[in-house]
C-alpha positions as CSV (number, residue, x, y, z in Angstrom):
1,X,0.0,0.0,0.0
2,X,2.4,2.5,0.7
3,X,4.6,1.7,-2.0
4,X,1.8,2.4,-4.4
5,X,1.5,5.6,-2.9
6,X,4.6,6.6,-3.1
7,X,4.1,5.4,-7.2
8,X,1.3,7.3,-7.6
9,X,2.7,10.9,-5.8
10,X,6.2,10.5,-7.9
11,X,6.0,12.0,-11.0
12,X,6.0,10.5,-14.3
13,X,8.7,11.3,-16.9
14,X,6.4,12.5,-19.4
15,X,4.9,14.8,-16.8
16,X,8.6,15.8,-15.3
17,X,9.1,16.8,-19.8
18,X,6.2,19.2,-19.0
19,X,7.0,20.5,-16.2
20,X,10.4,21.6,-17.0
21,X,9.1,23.1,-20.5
22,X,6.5,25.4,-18.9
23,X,9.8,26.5,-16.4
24,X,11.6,27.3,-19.6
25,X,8.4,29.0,-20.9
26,X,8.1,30.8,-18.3
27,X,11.8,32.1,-18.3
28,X,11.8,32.6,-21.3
29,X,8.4,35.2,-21.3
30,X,10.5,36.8,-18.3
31,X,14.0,37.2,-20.3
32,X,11.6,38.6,-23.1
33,X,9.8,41.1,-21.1
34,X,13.3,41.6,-19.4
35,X,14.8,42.6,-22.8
36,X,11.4,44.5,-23.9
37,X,11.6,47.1,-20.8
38,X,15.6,47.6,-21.5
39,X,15.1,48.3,-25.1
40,X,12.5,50.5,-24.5
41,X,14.2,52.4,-21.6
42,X,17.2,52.9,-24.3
43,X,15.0,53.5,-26.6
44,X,13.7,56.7,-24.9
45,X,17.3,57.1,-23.6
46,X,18.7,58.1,-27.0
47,X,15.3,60.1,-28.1
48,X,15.9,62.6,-24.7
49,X,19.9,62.9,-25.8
50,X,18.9,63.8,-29.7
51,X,16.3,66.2,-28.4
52,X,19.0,67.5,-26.1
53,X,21.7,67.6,-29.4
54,X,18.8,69.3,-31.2
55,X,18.2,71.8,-28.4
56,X,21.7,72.8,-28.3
57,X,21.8,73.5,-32.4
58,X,18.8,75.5,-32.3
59,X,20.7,77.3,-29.3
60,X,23.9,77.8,-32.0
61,X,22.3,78.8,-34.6
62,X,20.3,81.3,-32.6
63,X,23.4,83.2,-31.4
64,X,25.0,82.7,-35.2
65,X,21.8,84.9,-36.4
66,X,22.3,87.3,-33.6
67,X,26.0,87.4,-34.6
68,X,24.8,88.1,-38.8
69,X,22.4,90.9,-36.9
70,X,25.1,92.3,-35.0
71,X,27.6,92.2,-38.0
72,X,25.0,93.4,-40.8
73,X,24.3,96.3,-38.3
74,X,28.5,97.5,-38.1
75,X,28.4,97.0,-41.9
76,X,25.3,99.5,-42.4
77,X,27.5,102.0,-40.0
78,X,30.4,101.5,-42.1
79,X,28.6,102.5,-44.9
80,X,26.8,105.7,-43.3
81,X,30.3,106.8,-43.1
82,X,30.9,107.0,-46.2
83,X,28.0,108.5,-47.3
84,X,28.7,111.0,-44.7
85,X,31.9,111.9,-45.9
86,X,30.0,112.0,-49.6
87,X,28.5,114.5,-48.0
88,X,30.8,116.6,-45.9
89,X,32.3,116.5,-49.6
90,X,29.4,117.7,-51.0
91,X,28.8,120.5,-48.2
92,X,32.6,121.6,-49.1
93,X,31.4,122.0,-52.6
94,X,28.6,124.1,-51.8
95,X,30.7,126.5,-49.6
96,X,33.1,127.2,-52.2
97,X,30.3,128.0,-54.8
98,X,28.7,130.4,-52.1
99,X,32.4,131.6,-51.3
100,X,32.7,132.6,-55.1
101,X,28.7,134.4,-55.3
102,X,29.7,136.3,-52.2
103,X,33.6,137.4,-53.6
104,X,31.5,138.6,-56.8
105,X,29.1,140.4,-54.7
106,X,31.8,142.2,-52.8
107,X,33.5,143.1,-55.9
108,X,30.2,144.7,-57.3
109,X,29.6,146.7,-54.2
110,X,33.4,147.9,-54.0
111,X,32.8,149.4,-57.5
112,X,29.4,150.5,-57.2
113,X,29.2,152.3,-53.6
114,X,31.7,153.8,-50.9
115,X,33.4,151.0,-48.4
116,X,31.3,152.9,-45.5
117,X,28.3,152.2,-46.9
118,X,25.7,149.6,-45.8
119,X,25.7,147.5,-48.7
120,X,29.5,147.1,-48.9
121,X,29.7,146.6,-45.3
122,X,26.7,144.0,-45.5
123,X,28.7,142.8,-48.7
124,X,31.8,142.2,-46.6
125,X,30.1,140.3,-43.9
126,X,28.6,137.6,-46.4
127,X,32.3,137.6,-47.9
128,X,33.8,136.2,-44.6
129,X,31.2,134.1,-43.5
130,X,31.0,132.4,-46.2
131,X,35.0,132.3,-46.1
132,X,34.2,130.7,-42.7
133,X,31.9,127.9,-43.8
134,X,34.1,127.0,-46.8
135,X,37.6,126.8,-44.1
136,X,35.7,124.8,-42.2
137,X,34.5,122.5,-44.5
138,X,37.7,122.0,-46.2
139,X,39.1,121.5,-43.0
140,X,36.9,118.8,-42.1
141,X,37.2,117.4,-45.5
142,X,40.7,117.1,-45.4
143,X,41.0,115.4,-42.2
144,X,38.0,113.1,-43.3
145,X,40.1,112.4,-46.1
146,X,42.6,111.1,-44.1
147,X,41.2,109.4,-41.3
148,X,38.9,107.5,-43.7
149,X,41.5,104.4,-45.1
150,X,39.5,101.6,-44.8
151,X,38.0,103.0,-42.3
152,X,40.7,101.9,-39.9
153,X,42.3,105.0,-38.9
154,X,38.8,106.9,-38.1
155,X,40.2,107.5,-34.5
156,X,42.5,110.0,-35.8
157,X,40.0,112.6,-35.6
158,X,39.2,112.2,-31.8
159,X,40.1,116.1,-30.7
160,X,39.8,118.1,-27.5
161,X,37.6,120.9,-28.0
162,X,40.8,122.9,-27.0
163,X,42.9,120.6,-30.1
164,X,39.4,121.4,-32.5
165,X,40.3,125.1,-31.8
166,X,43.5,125.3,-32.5
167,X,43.6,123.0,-35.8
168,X,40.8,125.3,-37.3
169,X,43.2,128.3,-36.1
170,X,46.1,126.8,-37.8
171,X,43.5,126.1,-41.2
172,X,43.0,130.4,-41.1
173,X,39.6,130.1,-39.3
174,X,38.5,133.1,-37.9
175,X,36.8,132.3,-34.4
176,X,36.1,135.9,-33.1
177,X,33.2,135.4,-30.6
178,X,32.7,131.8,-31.6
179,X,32.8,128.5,-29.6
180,X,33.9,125.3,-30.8
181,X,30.3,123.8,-30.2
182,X,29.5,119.7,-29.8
183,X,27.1,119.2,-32.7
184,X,25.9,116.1,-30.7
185,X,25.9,117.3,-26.9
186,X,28.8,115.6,-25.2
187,X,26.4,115.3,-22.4
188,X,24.8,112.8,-24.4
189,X,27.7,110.9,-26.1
190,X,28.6,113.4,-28.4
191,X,32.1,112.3,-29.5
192,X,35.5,114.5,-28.8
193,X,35.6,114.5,-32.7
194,X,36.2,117.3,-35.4
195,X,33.1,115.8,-37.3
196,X,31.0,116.7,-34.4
197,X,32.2,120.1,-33.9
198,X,31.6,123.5,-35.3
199,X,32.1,127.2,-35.0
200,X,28.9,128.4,-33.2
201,X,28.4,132.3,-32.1
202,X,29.4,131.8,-28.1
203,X,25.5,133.8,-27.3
204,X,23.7,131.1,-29.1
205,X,25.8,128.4,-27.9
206,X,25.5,129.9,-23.9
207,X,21.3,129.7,-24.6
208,X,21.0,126.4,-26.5
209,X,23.1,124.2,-23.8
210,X,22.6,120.5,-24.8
211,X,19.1,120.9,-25.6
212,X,18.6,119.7,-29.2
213,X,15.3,121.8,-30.1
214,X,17.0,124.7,-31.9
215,X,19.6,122.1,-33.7
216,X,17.2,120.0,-34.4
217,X,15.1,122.8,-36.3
218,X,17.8,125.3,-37.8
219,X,20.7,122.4,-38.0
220,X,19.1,119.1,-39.0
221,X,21.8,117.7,-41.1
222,X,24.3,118.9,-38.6
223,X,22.6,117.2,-35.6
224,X,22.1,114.0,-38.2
225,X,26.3,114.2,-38.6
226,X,27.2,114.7,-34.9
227,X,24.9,111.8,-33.8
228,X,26.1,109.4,-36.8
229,X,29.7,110.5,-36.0
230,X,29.2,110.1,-32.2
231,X,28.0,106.4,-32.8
232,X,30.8,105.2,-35.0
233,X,33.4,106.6,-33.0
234,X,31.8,105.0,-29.2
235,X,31.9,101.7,-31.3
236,X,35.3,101.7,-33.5
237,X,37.4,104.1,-30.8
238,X,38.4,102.8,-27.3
């Protein structure tokens, strides 16, 4: 009896076959959803680190565009220059064409009426300011002309307002009751630069101060100059 007991709890071999294949099934269906969950974390491993690459590339070629911006932006000032030494050139032009109407008009009214008479003396007074303007401007120009290589020596124009005076002295500039005014208020980053000066009667330049309403409306260009000057030389001169 109890032998037969212990026959019928034993196992049999076919039973031990399929007992030992659903072990291996079941192993297996582990190993496989062992593998599943490790592919799938790299998986997602390698999508956060080419979202992170892409991340950073957009970050690169941000600044790049900022860096085309910034460099498109000095280019455009580079070529303001120029056109404002076109038309400093320009400006010289028209002082020596008003230089020669007012010599002609001063030699009409020294034939035609007495030196003490109103008309010469009004004659006379044309003569030399416009004498003024066209010794300034050729001034200017000439020191534009120089300072303008390349655009690599435009620092060379950087002058005290003391230095302004004394160049324009040396040029035969006549400053009798004039100051050597910022065009551009230094107070506001007008520039220590002969481009951003000019001869100014001292009353007017004593009233005005660095307020910019009677530039703005009787010197427009002027102002434009001063403040385009101003800017190239706070970024090209330190």
């Amino acid at each position: 009896m109890r032998g037969s007991k212990r026959h019928r709890l034993a196992p049999s071999p076919r039973a031990a076959r399929v007992g030992l294949w659903c072990c291996a099934v079941s192993w297996g269906c582990a190993g496989l959803w062992g593998c599943a969950g490790l592919w799938g974390c790299a998986g997602r491993g390698a999508a956060s680190a080419e979202a992170d690459a892409q991340a950073r590339m957009d970050a690169l070629a941000a600044a790049a565009a900022d860096d085309d911006a910034t460099l498109a932006g000095y280019e455009g000032r580079v070529a303001d220059l120029h056109v404002q030494l076109d038309a400093l050139a320009a400006t010289w032009s028209q002082a020596g064409a008003a230089l020669e109407d007012a010599a002609a008009s001063l030699e009409r009214a020294r034939q035609t009426h007495a030196e003490a008479s109103d008309v010469y003396r009004a004659a006379v007074e044309d003569y030399q300011r416009a004498e003024t303007n066209y010794r300034l401007a050729a001034a200017s120009l000439v020191l534009a002309a120089s300072s303008d290589k390349a655009l690599r020596t435009l620092c060379d124009g950087k002058m005290s307002r003391a230095e302004v005076r004394r160049y324009w002295k040396k040029m035969g500039v006549k400053l009798d009751g004039k100051d050597a005014d910022h065009i551009w208020p230094k107070s506001r980053g007008g520039a220590d630069h002969l481009w951003n000066f000019q001869a100014l009667e001292a009353r007017i330049n004593r009233s005005i101060g660095n307020r910019l309403g009677w530039k703005l409306v009787n010197q427009p260009l002027g102002l434009l100059q001063g403040a385009a000057v101003s800017a190239l030389v706070s970024l090209r001169c330190r």
